[in-house]
Structures are given as C-alpha cells and as structure tokens.
N, C-alpha and C positions, 0 to 999 in steps of 0.2 A: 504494500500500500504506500503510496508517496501522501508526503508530508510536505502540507504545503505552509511555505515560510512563514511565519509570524510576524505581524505589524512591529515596526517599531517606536520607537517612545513617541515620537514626533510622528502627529499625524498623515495619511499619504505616502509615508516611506516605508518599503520592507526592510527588512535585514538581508533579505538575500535575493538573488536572483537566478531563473530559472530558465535556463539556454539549452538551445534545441540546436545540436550538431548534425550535419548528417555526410560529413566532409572530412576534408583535413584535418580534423577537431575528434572526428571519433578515435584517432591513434593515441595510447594513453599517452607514449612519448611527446607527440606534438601539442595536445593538450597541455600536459605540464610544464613544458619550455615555452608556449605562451600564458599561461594560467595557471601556476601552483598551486594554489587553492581551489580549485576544482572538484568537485566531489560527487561521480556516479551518482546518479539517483532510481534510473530506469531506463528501459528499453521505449521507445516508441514510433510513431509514423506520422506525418502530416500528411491529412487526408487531401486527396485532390492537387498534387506533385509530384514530378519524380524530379532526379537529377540530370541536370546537362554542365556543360563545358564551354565556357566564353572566356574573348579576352587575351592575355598573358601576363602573366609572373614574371618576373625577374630570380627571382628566388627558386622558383622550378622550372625556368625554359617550358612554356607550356599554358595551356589553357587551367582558368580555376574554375571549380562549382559553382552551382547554381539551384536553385528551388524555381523547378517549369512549370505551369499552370499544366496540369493534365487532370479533367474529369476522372477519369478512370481508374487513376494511379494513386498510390500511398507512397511516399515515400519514408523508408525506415531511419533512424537515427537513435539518439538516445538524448538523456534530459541532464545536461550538471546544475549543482547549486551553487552557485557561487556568492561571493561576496560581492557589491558595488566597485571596489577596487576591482577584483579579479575581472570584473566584467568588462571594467573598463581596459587592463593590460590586454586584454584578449580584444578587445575592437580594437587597441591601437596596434597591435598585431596583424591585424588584418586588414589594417586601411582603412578602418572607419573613422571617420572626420565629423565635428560639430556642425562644420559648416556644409554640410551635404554634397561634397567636393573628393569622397572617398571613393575607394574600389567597394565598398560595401557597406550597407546602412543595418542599425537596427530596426527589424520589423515585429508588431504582435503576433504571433501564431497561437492558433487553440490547437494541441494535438493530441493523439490519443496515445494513453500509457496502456502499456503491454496488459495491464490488469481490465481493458475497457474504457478505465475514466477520463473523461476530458480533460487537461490540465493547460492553461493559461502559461506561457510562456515566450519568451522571446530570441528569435532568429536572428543570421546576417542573412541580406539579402544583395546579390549584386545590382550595384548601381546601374551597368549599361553594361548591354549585351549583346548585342548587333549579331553576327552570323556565330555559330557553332565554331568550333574549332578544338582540335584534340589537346589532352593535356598530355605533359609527358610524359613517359612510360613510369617514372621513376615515382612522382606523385601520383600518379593514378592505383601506383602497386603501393605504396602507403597509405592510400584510403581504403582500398579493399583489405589489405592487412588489419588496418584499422576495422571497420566492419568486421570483419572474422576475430576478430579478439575480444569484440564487444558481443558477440555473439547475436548476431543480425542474421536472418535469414540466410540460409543457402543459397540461394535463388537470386537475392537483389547481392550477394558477394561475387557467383559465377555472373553475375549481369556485369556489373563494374570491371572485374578483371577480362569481361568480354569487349569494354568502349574501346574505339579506335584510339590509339593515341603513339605517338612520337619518344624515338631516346632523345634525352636532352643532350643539346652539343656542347655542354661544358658542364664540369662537376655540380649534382645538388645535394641538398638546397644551398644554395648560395649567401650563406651567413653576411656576406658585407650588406647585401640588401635588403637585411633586418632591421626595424628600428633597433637604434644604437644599448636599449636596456635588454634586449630580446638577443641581439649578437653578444654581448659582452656580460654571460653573466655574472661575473664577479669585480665589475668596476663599479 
C-alpha cells in the first residue's frame, strides 16, 4: 500500500514528493547520482502513454525519453519519494529550468500503483519534440536495465531493448556535460 506524504506545518506544502520515472531514472545507479534521497515506493503505469525518443543529449550521443499520448497504451515506471530538494537536484539534472527554457518541464500525472490505486504525482515531461529519433544504444540498454531491475514487465523491457537506436560515437555518459554538482561529486 503506498503512503501518501503528509502535509506539512505550513499550509499547501508537503514534505515530500512523489515522481513518476519511466526513463533514465528507473536505473537505481542513475537515480542516485542524480537524486540520493530517492526512495522506491512502487511499481506503476501512466495510463494512456507509452515511450518515445526525441531530441539529443550530449551526455549520451542520442535521442532522450519521452511520455507519447497513446489511447491505448500504459506506460510502466515506478513512483520515488523524495524530498523538495531531491526533486529539485533531479530536475536540474535533467534540464529543467524555472523559466520554461528546459529540455524538460515538470508535469501532474495521476497514475496507477501496481496495487490499483490512483496516486497523484509528478513527471518530466519533454519540452519539444519535433521528429523521432533513436537514442543510443548505450542509454537505451541503461533504461531497459533499469526497467528489469525494477522489475517492470517483461514485455515493455523486451519492447525497449527492441527501439531502434545508434552506438554513441564517443564515450558515455559524458560527465563534462553534467551540471557541475552532478559531474563533481565530491567538490
């Protein structure tokens, strides 16, 4: 049963926060070199999604994720709890900007926990996404890793390690194109 986070003192504010990976973020590794306090909570799916690949990274030579409007589709991931901080290293991790000038914004998603129940939480979503395009092999086999570690479906793991995608033409990930708390972690 998930537990959902407790108000805190000040009105409006939780304590914690409640993020819907379905990405680079499912790898426990890459989760906690962007987000140390991160904390599993459950398995689940955003109904009426799957994933695609737009874009490119510098940091993986390659196309990143995406949450696609598909009627039909679920897309699976899983739920952390984080703290406001930790939420925060992990959007600046991933590009998201105040000024809505990021590779990816925070969105509300309602999604369903592996138990059934709806749970209220929030996503990245990419900002602009123009045509498809592969991601490369190297991060695509770190999300499906991830996925299978998290224990995601069989089905949406042989699907991911099925997308088309590219070797990157120089070493990943590419630390120098970290922000600088995320490359350097002990400065």
């Amino acid at each position: 049963m998930i537990q959902l986070p407790k108000p805190a003192k000040r009105p409006g504010r939780s304590v914690h926060v409640l993020h819907f990976a379905y990405g680079i973020e499912l790898h426990p590794d890459e989760i906690a070199r962007m987000c140390p306090g991160a904390e599993l909570v459950a398995r689940a799916s955003l109904p009426g999604s799957r994933i695609g690949f737009f874009g490119h990274s510098r940091v993986w030579d390659g196309a990143e994720e995406a949450a696609v409007a598909d009627p039909g589709a679920a897309l699976p991931g899983v739920l952390y709890r984080m703290s406001p901080r930790d939420a925060d290293a992990l959007e600046a991790a991933r590009g998201v900007r105040l000024n809505g000038t990021g590779i990816y914004f925070h969105h509300p998603a309602e999604v369903l926990a592996e138990d059934g129940s709806r749970v209220a939480a929030v996503m990245l979503m990419k900002t602009e996404r123009r045509a498809p395009r592969p991601p490369s092999r190297e991060y695509l086999g770190r999300i499906a890793d991830g996925a299978a570690l998290r224990g995601l479906p069989a089905v949406h793991v042989a699907a991911l390690r099925a997308v088309a995608s590219v070797p990157a033409s120089y070493p990943v990930p590419r630390l120098a194109e970290l922000p600088f708390s995320l490359a350097c972690q002990d400065c």
